[in-house]
Every structure is written in structure tokens, then in C-alpha cells.
C-alpha positions in Angstrom: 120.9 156.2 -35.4 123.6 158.0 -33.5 125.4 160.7 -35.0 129.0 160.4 -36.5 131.8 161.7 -34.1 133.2 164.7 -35.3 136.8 163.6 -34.3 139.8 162.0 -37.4 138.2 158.7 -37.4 135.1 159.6 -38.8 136.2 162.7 -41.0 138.9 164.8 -42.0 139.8 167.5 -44.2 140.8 166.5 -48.5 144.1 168.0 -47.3 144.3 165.6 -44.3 144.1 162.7 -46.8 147.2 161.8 -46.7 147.6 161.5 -43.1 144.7 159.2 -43.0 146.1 157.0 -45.6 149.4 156.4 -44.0 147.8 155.9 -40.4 145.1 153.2 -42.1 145.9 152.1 -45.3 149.6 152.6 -45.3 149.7 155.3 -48.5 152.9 156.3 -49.3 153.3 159.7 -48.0 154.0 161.2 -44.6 151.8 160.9 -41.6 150.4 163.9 -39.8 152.0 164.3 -36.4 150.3 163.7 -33.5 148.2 160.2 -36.0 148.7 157.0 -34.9 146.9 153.8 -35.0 143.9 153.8 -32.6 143.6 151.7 -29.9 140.1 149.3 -28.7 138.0 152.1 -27.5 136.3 149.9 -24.5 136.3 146.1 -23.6 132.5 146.4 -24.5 133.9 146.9 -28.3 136.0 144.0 -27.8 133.1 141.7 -27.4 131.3 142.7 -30.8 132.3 140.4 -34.2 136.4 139.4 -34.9 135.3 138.9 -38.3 132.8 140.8 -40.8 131.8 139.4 -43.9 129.6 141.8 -45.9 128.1 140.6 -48.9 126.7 143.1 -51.7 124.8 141.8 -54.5 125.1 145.0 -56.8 121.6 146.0 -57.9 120.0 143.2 -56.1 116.4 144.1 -55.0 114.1 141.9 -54.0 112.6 140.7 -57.6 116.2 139.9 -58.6 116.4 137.2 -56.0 112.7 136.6 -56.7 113.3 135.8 -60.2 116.1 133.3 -59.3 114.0 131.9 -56.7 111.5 131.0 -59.0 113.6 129.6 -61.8 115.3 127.1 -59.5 112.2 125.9 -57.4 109.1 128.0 -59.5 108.3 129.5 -55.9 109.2 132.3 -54.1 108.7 135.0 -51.6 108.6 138.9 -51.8 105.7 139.5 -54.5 103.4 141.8 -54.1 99.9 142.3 -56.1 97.0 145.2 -55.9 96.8 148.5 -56.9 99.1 151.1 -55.9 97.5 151.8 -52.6 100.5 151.8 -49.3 97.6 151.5 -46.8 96.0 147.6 -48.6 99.5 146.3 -50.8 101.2 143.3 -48.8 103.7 140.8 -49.2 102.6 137.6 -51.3 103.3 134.6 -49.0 106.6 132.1 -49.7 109.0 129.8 -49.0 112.5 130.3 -48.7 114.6 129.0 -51.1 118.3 130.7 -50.4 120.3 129.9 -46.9 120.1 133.0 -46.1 116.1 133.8 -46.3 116.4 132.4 -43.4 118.6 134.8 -41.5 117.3 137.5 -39.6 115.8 140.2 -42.7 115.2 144.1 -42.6 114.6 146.0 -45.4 117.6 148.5 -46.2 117.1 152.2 -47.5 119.9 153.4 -50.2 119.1 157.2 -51.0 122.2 159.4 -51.4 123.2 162.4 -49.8 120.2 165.3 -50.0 117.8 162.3 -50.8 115.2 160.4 -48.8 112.7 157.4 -49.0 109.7 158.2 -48.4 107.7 154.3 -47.7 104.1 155.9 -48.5 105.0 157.7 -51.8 107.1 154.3 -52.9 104.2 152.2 -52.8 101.6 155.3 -54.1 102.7 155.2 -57.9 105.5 154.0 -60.2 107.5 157.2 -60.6 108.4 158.1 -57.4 110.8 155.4 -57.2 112.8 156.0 -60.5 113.8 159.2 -59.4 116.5 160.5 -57.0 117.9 157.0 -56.8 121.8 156.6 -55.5 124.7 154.8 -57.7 127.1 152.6 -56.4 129.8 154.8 -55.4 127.7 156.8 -53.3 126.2 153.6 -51.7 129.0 151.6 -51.4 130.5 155.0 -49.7 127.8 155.3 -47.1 127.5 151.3 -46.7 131.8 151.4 -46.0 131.7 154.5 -44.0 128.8 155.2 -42.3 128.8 158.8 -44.6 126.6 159.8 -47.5 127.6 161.7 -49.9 127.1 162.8 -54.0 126.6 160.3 -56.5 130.1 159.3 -58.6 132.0 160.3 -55.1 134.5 157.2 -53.4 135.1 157.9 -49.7 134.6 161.8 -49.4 131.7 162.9 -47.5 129.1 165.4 -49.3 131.2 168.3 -48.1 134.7 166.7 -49.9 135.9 165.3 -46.7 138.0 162.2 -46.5 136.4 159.7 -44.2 137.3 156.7 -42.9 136.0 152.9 -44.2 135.6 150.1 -42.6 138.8 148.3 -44.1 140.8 151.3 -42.7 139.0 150.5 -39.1 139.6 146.5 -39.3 143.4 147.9 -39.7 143.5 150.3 -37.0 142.2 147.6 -35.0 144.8 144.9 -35.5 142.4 143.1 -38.1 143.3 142.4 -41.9 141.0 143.5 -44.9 140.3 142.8 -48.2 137.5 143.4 -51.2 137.0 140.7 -53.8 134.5 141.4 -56.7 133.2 140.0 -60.3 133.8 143.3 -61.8 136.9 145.6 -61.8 138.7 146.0 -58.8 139.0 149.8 -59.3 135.4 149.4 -59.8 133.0 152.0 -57.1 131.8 149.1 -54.8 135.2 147.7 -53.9 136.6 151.3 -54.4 134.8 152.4 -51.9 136.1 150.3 -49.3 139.8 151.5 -50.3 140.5 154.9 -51.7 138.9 158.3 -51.4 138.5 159.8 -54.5 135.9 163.3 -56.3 135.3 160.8 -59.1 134.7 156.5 -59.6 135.7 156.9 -62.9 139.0 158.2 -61.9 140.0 154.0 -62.2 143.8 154.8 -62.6 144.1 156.7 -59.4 141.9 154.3 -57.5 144.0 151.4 -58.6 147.0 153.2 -57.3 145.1 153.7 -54.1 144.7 150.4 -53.5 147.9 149.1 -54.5 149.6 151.0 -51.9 146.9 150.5 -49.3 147.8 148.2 -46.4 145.1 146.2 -47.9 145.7 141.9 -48.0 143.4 141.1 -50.3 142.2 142.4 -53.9 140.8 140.0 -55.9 138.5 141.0 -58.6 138.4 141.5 -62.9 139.6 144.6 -64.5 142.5 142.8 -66.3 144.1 144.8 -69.5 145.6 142.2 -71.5 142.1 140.0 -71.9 139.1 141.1 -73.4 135.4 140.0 -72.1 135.5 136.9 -73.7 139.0 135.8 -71.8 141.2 136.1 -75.4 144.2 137.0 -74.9 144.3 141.1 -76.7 146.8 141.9 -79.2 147.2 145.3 -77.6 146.3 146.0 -73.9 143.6 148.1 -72.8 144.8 149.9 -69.6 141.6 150.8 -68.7 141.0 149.9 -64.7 144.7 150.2 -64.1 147.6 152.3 -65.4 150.4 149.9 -67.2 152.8 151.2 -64.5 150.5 150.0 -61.7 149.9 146.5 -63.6 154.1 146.0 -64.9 155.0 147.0 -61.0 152.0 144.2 -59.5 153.1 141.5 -62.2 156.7 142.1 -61.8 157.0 141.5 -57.9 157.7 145.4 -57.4 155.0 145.3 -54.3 154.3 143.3 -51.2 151.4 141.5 -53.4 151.9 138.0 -54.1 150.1 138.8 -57.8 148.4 135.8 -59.7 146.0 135.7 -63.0 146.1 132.3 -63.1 142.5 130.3 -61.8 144.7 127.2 -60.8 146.2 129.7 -57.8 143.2 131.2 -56.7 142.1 127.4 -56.6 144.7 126.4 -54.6 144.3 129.7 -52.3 140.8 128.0 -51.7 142.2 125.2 -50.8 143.2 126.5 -47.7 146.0 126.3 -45.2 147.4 123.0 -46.2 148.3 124.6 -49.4 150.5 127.8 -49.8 149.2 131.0 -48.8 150.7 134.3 -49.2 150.4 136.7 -46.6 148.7 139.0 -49.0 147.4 138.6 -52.7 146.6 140.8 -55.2 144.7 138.2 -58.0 143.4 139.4 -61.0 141.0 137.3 -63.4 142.0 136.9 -66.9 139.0 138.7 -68.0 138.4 142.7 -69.0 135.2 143.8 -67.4 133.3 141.3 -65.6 133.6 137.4 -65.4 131.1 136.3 -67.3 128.4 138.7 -67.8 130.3 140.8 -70.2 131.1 137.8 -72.8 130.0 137.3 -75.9 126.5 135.9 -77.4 122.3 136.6 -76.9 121.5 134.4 -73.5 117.9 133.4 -74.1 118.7 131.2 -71.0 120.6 131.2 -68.3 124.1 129.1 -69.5 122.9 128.9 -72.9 126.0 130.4 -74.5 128.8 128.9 -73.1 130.9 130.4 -70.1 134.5 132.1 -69.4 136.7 129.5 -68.0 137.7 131.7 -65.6 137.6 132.0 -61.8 134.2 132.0 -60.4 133.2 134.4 -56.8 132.8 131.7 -55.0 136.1 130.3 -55.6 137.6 134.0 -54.8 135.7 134.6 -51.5 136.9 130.7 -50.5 140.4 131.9 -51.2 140.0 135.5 -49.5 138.7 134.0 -46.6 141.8 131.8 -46.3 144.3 134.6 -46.7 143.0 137.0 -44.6 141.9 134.1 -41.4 145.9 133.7 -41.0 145.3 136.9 -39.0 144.6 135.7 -35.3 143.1 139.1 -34.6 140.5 138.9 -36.8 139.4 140.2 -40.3 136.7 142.3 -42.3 136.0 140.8 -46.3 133.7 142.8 -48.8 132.2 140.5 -51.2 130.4 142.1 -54.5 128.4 140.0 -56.9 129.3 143.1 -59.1 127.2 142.0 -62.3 124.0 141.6 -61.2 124.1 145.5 -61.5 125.1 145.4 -65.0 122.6 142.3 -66.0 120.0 144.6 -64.3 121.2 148.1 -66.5 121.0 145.6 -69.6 117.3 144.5 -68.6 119.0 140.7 -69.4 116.8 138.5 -67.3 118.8 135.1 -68.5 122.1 136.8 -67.2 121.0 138.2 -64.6 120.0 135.2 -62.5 123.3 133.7 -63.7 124.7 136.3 -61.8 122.2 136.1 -58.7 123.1 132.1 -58.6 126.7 133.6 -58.9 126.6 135.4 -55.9 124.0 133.0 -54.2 126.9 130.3 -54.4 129.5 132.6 -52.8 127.6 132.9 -50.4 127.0 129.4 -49.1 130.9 129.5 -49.8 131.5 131.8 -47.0 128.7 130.0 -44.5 130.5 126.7 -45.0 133.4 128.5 -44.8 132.2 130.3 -41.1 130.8 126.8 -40.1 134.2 125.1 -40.6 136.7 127.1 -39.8 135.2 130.0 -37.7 131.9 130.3 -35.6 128.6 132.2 -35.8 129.9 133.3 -32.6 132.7 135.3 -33.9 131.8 135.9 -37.3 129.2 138.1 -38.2 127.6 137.8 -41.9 125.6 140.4 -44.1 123.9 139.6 -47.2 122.4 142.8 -48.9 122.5 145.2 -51.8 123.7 148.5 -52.7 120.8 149.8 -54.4 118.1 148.0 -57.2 118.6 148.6 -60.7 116.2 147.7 -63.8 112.7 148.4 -61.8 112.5 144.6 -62.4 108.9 143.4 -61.4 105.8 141.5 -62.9 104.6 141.7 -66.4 101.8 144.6 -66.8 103.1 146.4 -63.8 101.1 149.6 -64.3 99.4 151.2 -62.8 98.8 148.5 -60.2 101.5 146.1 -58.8 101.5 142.7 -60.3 103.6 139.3 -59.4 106.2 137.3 -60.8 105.9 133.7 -62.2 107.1 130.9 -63.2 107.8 127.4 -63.2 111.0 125.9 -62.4 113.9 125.5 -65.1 112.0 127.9 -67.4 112.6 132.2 -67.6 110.0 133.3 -65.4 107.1 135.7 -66.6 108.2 139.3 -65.7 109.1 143.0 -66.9 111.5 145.6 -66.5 110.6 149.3 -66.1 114.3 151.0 -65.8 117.6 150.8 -67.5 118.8 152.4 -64.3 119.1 152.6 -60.6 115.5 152.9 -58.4 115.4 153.9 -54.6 113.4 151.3 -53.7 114.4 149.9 -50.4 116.4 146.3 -50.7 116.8 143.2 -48.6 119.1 143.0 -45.8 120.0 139.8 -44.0 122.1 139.5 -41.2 123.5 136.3 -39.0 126.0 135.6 -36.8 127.9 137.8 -33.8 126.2 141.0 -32.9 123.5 140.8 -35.3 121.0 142.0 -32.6 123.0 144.9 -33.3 121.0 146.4 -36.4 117.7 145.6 -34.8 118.1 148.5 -32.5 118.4 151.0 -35.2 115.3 150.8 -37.0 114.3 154.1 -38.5 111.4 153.6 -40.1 108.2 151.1 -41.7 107.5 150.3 -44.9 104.0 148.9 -45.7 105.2 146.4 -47.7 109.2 145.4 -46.6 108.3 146.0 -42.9 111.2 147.5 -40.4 114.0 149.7 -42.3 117.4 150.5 -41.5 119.4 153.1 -43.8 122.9 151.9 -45.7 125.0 153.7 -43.2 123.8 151.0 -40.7 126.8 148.3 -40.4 129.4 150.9 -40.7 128.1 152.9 -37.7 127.4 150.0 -35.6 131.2 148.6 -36.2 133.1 152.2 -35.7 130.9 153.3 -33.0 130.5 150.0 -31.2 132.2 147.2 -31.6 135.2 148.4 -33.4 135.3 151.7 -32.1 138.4 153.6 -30.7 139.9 156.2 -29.4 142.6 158.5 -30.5 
């Protein structure tokens, strides 16, 4: 993969944050002489994707879209059985059962910075992959910039330097941006395609990041007057956003149309018949997540009855819409955020809710590219940060067993973790430039086949298609 350039665009000192901000994000502080936006770096960039859609299923390995797989149809791809041997284990065959297992697939690595993934030693035992394992700000940093660095860190480099994301670039470059997500906002995947910060837990200074970045589109839970159930709270819990930040959104104080209400993030999706702002800030009326978090034992998926609250596929539909009104083009992060926390919770019945969650939002977006873009000018990635739970088939030592089921029922499996693993995920890709990622390949696993590491999409938009000069 080719190196990062060692010029502003890819790096710059924690003092130099604030120049970075006000050239990309608009932050409110004073620019750095001599910083200015960056202009197309070659007419070959110019011919790479106007739009990026870039889809992260939050703890999403390959067993948690296995599992869904097999309770909707009681087939599916991506097992694998035999003992723990890298040189004889292989890939069960399988049909498809998602749009996208269709799209052109590579496996993804996720390691953070000082870490590695080693295919053989993967596939050799069952502890070498619950260890050294990245979270999701260091992966959603490296996936938005190109960059790894430390676990917990948003947007600095391993060596505390700010560096630029891929929202900042779609700015520089004339495009609009936005994140949507089923968990906070403020929370480290979405952060990490906004604000630069030592810490993800930090929530209150990320939120303020984002509010004053030149960002059109946050959409996203987090909200402090709701709890998980979507009841109204007697007293506010301020915890993803400071109660300045929230009275300053909800009072019209910024250049965010702000909206908790699911009938306007309905109409948003809608489309351009219908009203749309020129930049949204929309925040479900829900505290942590949008339906993972609520209340009640799921034995089943849907068993205990849902938030009536916006769904992800509804958000992305209205993201989509807001940020298209830009003729030059757009980039959209997309987080099925729960998955991640279904997966820490080893809850198998909410955890393919969340799967067919994200699952839907993305059909969402392909109707979405096939009606009112191209596969020509949009480019589409469906992928993961990282896998969480160790979530394979029942018995799963010391050998490697498969997942089954039947369809409509739980299907028969086991989780090994209540954390991250460094397993490598699933990485599908369709639409303009595509071939891109093909071309930098770095490595074979015996099982997942050809391997491209997390920094791959950033590096082949900001030095390729969107690159530029200073």
C-alpha cells in the first residue's frame, strides 16, 4: 500500500489542530496562514467516485452475518469445520442470501497501531485471536484516515498527530459529508469521521466537535431527555452531549435544521419533493442505542416489543437526500452501531435484529444508488470495524465447528468473547472505482482468501481519487 504523504493533508502537529479544523471542518478558531482549501490534485482523481457510501456494521464478522443468514433462509456461507490446522481448514460452501454477498468480497484486517494479523497463527489455535484486538476508535480512525493509532484515540495518529478524515477530504474537495449511526452520535465510529480527540470517551468535546464542524449531516441516538426505552426522563442525562451543546442545537442557535421527531426524518426520506434542509442535525428520541438497549430478555429476535423510534434505514434514506442536493458530490458513513454491543452482550436474538437492521439500510442505500444516482458514480462499501463476541459454532474447541440452523428458529452456535477479536472481517465493495482495492492486496488468509488492511478506502480516496494538492 503506498505510504501516507508527509505533507498537512495527511498529518499535522496537536497544535496545528486548529488550523486543520477551520480549513476542513470549519471549527471555530483561526486558520493557520498560508491553509486553504485544496484543490483536485490531477484530472485522473477526478475520474474516481463523486459519491462514497461506506457502510460499517460495528462488530460484524463473518458469523454475525452467518447467523442472520441462517435464521432468514437456514443456509449460509462462511463456515468453517476441522481442526485447527491453516494448511487443511476451508470455507464450507453457500449461497448468498444478502444483496451484497454478491459484490465483489475481500477479507479486511483491523489490528491497531503496534499490532498485526498474522493468517497462519489465526487459524492455528483459539487464543491467538482474542488477543491484541483493536476497538472502534482506533478502527474507525484508521478506516476514516488511512492512519492507525492507540486504542480509545479519535483522529490522532499513534504519535498524537491530528490527521485528516475522509469527511474533511469530501469538504476540501467541494463534496458534502455526513455520519449517521444507531448509537450515539459522539459515539467512536462516527466520531472518528469528525473530531480529533486523546480520548472516545471524551463524548462532550466530541459533540462540540461536530457541532461546529462544516459537517451536513448527523443523525444518530445519544439523546439526553429519553431513556433506552424511548420515555420521556424526568431529569436529563447529559451524557453524549453537554446541555449547552443540546439547548444551542434545539434552540436554532446553529446552522443545523435540528429534529427529534421520526415523522421529519420520514419526510427527509421522502426526498426532494418534500422539504429538505440544507443540513440536519436529527437526533432519535432514544438514550443509547435504538433498540438494542431497551428493556426485556429477547429469547427471539422481536420478541419483546420495539422502540417506536426511527429505524437506520430510514436515516440513511434521509442522509442520502440531504447531502445529494450537493451537485459535486458527497461521502456518507453509515454504522449499524449495535451489532457491537449485541455482540459484547453475547445476545444472539438481538444481535441479528441488529444485523437485519443494518442489512435493511443497506438495500436502502442500493435502491437509493439505483434510483437516484449510478453504480457509475457512486461507489459502495459494506464492511466492519472489527468482530466482537468470538461468535462461532457450538463446541468450538479445540477444533473449528459450524453454525446451524433452520430458518425462523435461533440457530445452534456459541460465543467465546465478551470482547473485541482480531480476526479479519468481510469487506464488500461495488460500484465506481472498486477495482481500486483489488490492487492493494497485502496478504492471504487460508480460510478468507485475499486481505486488504482497514486503512484501505481512506488511502485509495486521499491518494487517488480525491487527492490534492496544497
Amino acid at each position: 500500500m503506498s505510504p501516507a504523504p508527509s505533507h498537512l493533508s495527511r498529518g499535522v502537529s496537536l497544535a496545528a489542530a486548529v488550523a486543520l479544523g477551520a480549513a476542513a471542518l470549519g471549527a471555530s478558531a483561526p486558520a493557520l496562514a498560508g491553509v486553504g482549501a485544496p484543490a483536485p490534485a490531477s484530472a485522473d482523481a477526478e475520474q474516481g467516485p463523486k459519491n462514497v457510501i461506506y457502510m460499517i456494521g460495528d462488530g460484524m464478522g463473518y458469523n454475525h452475518l452467518a447467523a442472520t443468514n441462517l435464521y432468514e433462509t437456514g443456509q449460509t456461507r462462511y463456515q468453517v469445520e476441522g481442526d485447527a490446522d491453516p494448511e487443511t481448514l476451508e470455507e464450507l460452501p453457500g449461497e448468498a442470501v444478502q444483496t451484497y454477498e454478491d459484490w465483489d468480497m475481500l477479507a479486511l484486517s483491523t489490528y491497531a497501531a503496534g499490532g498485526e494479523y498474522d493468517p497462519q497463527a489465526a487459524w492455528s489455535d483459539h487464543d491467538w485471536v482474542q488477543t491484541g484486538a483493536t476497538d472502534s476508535a482506533a478502527a474507525g480512525t484508521a478506516m476514516a484516515t488511512g492512519e492507525k493509532t492507540s486504542n480509545g484515540t479519535i483522529g490522532l495518529d499513534a504519535d498524537g498527530e491530528v490527521v485528516e478524515n475522509l469527511s474533511e477530504r469530501a469538504i476540501a474537495t467541494g463534496r458534502s459529508a455526513g455520519v449517521v449511526s444507531s448509537v450515539p452520535f459522539s459515539h467512536a465510529t462516527p466520531a472518528a469521521w469528525a473530531a480529533h480527540n486523546e480520548s472516545r470517551n471524551n463524548y462532550h468535546e466530541i459533540a462540540d466537535e461536530m457541532i461546529d464542524s462544516d459537517l451536513d449531516v448527523i443523525f444518530g441516538a445519544g439523546h439526553p431527555h429519553y431513556d433506552d426505552d424511548s420515555k420521556k426522563l424526568k431529569d436529563p442525562e447529559f451524557t453524549y452531549i453537554a446541555e449547552e451543546d443540546y439547548e444551542r442545537l434545539s434552540g436554532g442557535e446553529t446552522e443545523f435544521e435540528f429534529t427529534d421527531k421520526d415523522s421529519d426524518f420520514a419526510t427527509y426520506a421522502r426526498g426532494k419533493a418534500q422539504h429538505l434542509p440544507e443540513r440536519a442535525f436529527g437526533i432519535a428520541q432514544v438514550a443509547s442505542t435504538l433498540q438494542h438497549g431497551r428493556s426485556g430478555d429477547s429469547q427471539e429476535p422481536y420478541d419483546v416489543k420495539q422502540n417506536t423510534v426511527v429505524d437506520l434505514p430510514t436515516m440513511s434514506e434521509a442522509a442520502l437526500n440531504i447531502l445529494s442536493q450537493n451537485d459535486e458530490g458527497f461521502h456518507l458513513m453509515v454504522e449499524g452501531g449495535a451489532i457491537d454491543w449485541a455482540g459484547h452482550a453475547n445476545d444472539t436474538a438481538r444481535d441479528i435484529e441488529e444485523v437485519q437492521d443494518f442489512n435493511d439500510a443497506v438495500d436502502a442505500v442500493v435502491e437509493w444508488v439505483e434510483t437516484e444516482s449510478s453504480w457509475e458514480e457512486t461507489l459502495v462499501i459494506v464492511t466492519a470495524d472489527h468482530e466482537t463476541g468470538y461468535l462461532a459454532g457450538p463446541d468450538h474447541q479445540p477444533g473449528f465447528t459450524p453454525m446451524t440452523g433452520e430458518a425462523g428458529q435461533l440457530p445452534d452456535l456459541g460465543w467465546y468473547s465478551g470482547d473485541h477479536t482480531n480476526q479479519v472481517v468481510p469487506f464488500f465493495v461495488r460500484g465506481a472505482g472498486s477495482e481500486a482495492f483489488f490492487e492493494e492486496i497485502v496478504g492471504t488468509d487460508p480460510v478468507r482468501g485475499d486481505y486488504v488492511d482497514n486503512t484501505v478506502v481512506a488511502d485509495v480516496l486521499m491518494d487517488g481519487f480525491w487527492a490534492v494538492e496544497d
